[in-house]
N, C-alpha and C positions, 0 to 999 in steps of 0.2 A: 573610479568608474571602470567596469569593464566593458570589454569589446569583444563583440565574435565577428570576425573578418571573414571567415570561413567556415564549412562545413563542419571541419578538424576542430575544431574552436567550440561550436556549437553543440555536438555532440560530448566534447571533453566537459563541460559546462554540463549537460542535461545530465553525465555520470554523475559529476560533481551534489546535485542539487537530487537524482535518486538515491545515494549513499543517505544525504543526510533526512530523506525523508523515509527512508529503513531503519535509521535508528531512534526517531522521532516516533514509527511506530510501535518500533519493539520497547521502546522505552513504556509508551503508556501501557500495552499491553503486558509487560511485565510489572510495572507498580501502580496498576489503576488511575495514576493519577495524568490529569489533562497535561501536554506541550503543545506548545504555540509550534508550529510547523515555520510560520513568517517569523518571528525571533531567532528560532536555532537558525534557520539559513542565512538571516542578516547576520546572524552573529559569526557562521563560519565563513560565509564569501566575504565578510566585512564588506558588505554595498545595502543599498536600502532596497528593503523589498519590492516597494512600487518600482522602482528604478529596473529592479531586476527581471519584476515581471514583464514590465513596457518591454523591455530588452527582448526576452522569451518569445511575445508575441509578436516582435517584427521580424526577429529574425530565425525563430526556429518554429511558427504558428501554432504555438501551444504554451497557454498560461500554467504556472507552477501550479496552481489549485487542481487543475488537470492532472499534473503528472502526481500531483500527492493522492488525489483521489485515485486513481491507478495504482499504486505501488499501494492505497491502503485494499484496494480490491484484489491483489493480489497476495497481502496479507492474511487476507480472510478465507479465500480459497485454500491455501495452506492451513492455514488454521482448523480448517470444514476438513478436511483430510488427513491431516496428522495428528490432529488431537480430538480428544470425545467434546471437547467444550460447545455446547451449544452457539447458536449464533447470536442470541440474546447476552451472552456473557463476553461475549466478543464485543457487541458493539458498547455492554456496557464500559468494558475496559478502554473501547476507541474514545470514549467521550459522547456516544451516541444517547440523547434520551429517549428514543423510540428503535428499539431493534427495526421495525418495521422500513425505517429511513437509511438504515443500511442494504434490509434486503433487497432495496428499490433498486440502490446504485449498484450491488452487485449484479443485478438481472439487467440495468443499463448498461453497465460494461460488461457483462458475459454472454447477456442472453437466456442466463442461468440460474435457479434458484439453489438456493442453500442447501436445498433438500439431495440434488442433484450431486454434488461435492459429497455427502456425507454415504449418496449411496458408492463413488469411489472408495469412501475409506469402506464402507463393507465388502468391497469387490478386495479392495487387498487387503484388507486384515485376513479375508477367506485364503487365498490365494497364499500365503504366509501361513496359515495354521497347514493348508495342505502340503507346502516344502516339508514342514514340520514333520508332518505324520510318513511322509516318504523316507524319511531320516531314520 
């Protein structure tokens, strides 16, 4: 079982549990293929996941499906900005079967639409050719 007795604890813990939902996303997004997000963390913290969630929500007020849906919203910002890939082929890679149900939660957690992210990567990729041409 674990405990977060404190602040210190609970934050060392919410590292703990963003690491492995960064490699849980980069993993799908790199081989297309579905991870259980509740597996790979049981399996790294070695405790059960309802355990672990119950834990989350009393003592840090936020469910792990929370914080994975955040780190995967913040995957996909990234994604909209450093690469050409549409967001359709993003969410196909997330496990999403409606692009549409990702662009919701990105606009719930950002505020922001996909379209918005992409016009950043046109502001720097511009802003990169002009270093360029000053060169």
């Amino acid at each position: 079982m674990i405990n977060m007795h404190n602040l210190n604890e609970c934050a060392d813990m919410i590292t703990r549990v963003y690491r492995v939902a960064e490699q849980v996303i980069q993993l799908q997004l790199d081989t297309g293929r579905p991870v259980q997000f509740a597996l790979e963390l049981s399996n790294e913290l070695k405790t059960d996941y309802q355990e672990l969630n119950s834990l989350f929500l009393t003592r840090c007020d936020m469910s792990l499906d929370v914080i994975f849906l955040k780190q995967v919203v913040e995957k996909v910002k990234e994604q909209l900005v450093y690469t050409e890939q549409p967001l359709s082929q993003i969410a196909k890679a997330l496990g999403y079967e409606k692009s549409n149900d990702l662009s919701e939660q990105l606009m719930c957690y950002t505020g922001l639409t996909s379209a918005h992210f992409k016009r950043i990567r046109k502001i720097k990729l511009e802003n990169i050719r002009r270093q360029q041409e000053k060169i």
